[in-house]
C-alpha positions in Angstrom: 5.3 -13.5 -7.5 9.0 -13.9 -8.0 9.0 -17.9 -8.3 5.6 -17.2 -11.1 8.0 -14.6 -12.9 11.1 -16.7 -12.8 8.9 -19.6 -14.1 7.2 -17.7 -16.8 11.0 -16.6 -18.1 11.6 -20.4 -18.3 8.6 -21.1 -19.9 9.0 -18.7 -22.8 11.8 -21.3 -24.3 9.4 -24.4 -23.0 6.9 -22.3 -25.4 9.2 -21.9 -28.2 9.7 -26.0 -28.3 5.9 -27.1 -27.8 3.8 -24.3 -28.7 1.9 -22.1 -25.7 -1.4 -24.5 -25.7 0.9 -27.4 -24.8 2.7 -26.0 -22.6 -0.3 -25.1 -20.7 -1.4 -28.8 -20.9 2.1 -30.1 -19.5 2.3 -27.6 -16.7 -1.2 -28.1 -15.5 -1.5 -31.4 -16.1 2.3 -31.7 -14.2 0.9 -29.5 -11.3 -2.3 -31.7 -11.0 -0.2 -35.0 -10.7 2.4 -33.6 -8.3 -0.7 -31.6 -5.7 -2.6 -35.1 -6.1 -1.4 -36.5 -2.8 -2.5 -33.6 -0.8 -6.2 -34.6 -1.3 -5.3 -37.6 0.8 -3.0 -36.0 3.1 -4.3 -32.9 3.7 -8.3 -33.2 5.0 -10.6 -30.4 6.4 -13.6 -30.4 8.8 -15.0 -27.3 6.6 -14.1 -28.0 3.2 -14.2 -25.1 0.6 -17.6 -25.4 -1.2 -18.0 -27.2 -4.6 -19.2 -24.9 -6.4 -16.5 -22.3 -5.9 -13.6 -25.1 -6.1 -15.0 -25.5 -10.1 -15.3 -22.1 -11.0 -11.9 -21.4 -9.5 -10.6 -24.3 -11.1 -12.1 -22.9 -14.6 -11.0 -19.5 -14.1 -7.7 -20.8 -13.3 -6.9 -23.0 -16.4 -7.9 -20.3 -18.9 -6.2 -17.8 -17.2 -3.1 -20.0 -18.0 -4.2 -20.8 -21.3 -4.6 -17.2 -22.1 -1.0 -16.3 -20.6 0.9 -18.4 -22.1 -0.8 -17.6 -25.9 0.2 -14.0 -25.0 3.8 -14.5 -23.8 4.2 -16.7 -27.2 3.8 -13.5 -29.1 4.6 -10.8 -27.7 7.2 -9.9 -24.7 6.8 -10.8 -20.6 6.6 -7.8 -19.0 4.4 -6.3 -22.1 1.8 -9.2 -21.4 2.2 -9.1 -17.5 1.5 -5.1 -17.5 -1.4 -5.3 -19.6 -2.6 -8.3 -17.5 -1.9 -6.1 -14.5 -3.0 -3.2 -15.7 -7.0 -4.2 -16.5 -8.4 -5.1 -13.4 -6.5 -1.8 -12.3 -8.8 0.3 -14.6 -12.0 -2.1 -14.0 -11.8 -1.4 -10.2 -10.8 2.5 -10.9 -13.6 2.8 -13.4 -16.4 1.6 -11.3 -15.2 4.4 -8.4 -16.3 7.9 -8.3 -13.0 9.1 -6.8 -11.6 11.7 -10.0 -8.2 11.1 -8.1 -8.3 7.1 -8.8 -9.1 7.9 -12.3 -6.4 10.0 -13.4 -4.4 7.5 -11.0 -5.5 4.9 -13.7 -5.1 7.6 -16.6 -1.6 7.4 -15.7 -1.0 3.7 -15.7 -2.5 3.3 -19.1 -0.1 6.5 -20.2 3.5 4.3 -19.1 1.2 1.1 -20.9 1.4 3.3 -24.0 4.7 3.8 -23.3 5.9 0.1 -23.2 4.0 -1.1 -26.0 4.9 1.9 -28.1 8.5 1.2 -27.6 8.5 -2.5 -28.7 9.0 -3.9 -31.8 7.9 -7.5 -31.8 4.4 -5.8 -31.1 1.3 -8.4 -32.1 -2.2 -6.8 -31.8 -3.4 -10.6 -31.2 -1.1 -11.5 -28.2 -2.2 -8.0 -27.2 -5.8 -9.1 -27.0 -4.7 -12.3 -25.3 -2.5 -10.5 -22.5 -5.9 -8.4 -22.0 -8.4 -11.0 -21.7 -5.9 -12.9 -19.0 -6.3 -9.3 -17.0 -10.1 -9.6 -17.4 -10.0 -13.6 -16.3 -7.6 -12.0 -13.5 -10.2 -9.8 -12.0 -12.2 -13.1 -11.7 -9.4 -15.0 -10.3 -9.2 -12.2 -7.3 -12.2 -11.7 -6.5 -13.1 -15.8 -6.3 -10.0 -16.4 -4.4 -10.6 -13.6 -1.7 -14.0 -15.3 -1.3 -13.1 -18.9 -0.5 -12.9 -19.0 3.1 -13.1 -22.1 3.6 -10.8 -23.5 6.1 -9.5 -26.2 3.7 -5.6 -26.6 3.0 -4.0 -24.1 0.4 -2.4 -27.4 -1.6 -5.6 -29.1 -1.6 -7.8 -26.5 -2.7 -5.2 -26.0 -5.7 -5.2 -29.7 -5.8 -8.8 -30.1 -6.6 -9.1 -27.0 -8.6 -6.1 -27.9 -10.7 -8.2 -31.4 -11.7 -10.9 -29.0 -13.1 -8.4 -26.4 -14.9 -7.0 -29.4 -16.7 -9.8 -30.6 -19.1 -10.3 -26.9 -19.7 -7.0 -26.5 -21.1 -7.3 -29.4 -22.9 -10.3 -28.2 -24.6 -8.7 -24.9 -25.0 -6.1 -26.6 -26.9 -8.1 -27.9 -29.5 -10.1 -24.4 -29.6 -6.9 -23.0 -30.7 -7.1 -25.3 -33.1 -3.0 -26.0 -32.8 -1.6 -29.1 -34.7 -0.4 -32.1 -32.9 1.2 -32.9 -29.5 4.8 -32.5 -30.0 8.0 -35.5 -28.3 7.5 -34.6 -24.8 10.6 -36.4 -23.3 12.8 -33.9 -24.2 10.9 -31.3 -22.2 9.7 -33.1 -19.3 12.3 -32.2 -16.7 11.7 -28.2 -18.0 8.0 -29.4 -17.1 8.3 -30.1 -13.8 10.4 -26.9 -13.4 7.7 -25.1 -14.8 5.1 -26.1 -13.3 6.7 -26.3 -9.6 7.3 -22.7 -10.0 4.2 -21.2 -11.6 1.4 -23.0 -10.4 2.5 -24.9 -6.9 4.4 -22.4 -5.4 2.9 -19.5 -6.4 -0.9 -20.0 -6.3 -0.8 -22.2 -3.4 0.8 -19.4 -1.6 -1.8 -16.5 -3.0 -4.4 -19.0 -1.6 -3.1 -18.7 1.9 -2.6 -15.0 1.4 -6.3 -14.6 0.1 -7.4 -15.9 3.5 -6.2 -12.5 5.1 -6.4 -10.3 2.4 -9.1 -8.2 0.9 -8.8 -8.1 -3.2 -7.2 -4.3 -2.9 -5.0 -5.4 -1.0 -3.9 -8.3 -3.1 -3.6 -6.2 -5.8 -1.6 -3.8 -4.0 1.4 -6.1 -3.7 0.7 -7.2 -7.3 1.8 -3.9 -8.3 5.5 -5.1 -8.2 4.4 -7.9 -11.1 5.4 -6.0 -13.5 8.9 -5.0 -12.5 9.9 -8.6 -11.4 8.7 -9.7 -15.0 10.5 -6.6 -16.5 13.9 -8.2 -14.8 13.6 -12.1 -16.1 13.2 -10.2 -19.3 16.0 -8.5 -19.2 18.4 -11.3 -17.4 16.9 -13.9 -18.6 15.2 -13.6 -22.0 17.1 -10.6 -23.4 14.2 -8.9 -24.1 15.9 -5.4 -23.0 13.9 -2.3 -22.2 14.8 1.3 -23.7 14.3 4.4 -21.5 10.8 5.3 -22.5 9.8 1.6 -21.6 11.4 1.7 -18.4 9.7 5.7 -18.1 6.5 3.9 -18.8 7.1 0.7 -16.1 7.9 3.3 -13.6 4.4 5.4 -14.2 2.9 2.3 -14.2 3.6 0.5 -11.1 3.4 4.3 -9.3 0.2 4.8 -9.9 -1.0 1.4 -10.1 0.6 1.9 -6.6 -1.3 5.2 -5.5 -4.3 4.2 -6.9 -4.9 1.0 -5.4 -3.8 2.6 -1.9 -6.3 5.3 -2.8 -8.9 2.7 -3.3 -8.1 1.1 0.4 -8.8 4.2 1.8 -12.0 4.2 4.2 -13.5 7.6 3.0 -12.9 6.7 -0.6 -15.9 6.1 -2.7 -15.9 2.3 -4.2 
């Protein structure tokens, strides 16, 4: 999570030159080239099935698509709490535990309290951030699932070759104008794209192999905060004290309830 949030603060000005479809293209695209070896180097007796390799894959590239439209418009740790924050409520929702609701009650109070409190607010990256929480609940819940005994960097590898004509086709969805010059950009690329797709989702893959989805999202509870800090250091994008209120109510009960939830007795 910190290489994915120190990426995503070096995407924001990769954003800014190309526009947030393209840079979903380059990263993706970038992260597909680079992994490409490992489908030759890196061979299983058990491979992970087909069909969960594509849906992955899919999932994958328009969770990244979504992202990046939202962190265009609106700031990092705004998109990455909201993003956080709705599988949270979908998961606390569906329980009967009254203590995991107020739990989520509380999150979407310090939610209100960062978005409140910022003033390059955009009700459409907004929507964006929120539909990248609902692809997110996806993500988790296909990732926990693949079992297969198949290599974390060729899994990504092949699922990477699917996200990609997705994003492309998302691209024209958006309908964006024209592919900027790339050579200007391409080093920033491979930055990019080492940090916020090979490192970090390779890695989650090898954690999903251990971890149930509550407690993957348990740990994902710090998202927030680390994106709140590359804000801060790296994009200026400051937080007053009722934002920083709200990010600590937040990620506390984001915290609780999600421990709540991996409780045995507690009704999910």
């Amino acid at each position: 999570m910190s290489s994915l949030q120190l990426g995503n603060g070096i995407a924001v000005e990769l954003i800014g030159t190309v526009g947030p479809a393209m840079a979903t293209i380059l990263r993706v695209g970038s992260s597909a080239l680079l992994l490409l070896p490992a489908l030759f180097l890196l061979r299983s007796q058990n491979p992970t099935p087909v069909r969960q390799i594509l849906t992955y894959g899919a999932v994958l590239g328009l969770m990244q698509l979504a992202f990046y439209q939202a962190i265009s418009q609106i700031p990092l740790a705004l998109a990455v709490s909201i993003e956080f924050a709705i599988p949270l409520a979908v998961s606390c929702i569906r329980s009967s535990s009254l203590s995991l609701k107020l739990l989520t009650a509380g999150s979407a109070a310090g939610l209100l309290l960062i978005a409140n409190n910022t003033s390059t607010l955009s009700l459409t990256g907004v929507l964006w951030a929120s539909l990248t929480g609902l692809l997110l609940c996806f993500y988790i819940r296909i990732g926990t699932e693949m079992r297969g005994r198949t290599h974390p960097l060729a899994a990504l590898s092949k699922a990477l070759l699917v996200a990609f004509p997705v994003v492309v086709v998302g691209q024209h969805v958006t309908l964006l104008s024209g592919p900027p010059p790339i050579a200007p950009v391409a080093a920033q690329v491979v930055v990019v794209a080492v940090l916020t797709i090979i490192i970090p989702f390779s890695l989650e893959l090898l954690a999903m192999k251990s971890l149930r989805p509550v407690a993957f999202a348990l740990v994902s509870a710090m998202d927030p905060v680390l994106a709140s800090i590359v804000g801060v250091v790296g994009l200026n994008q400051h937080l007053n004290s009722y934002q920083v209120s709200g990010l600590i109510m937040l990620t506390g009960c984001a915290f609780l309830a999600i421990r709540s939830g991996s409780n045995p007795r507690s009704n999910n």
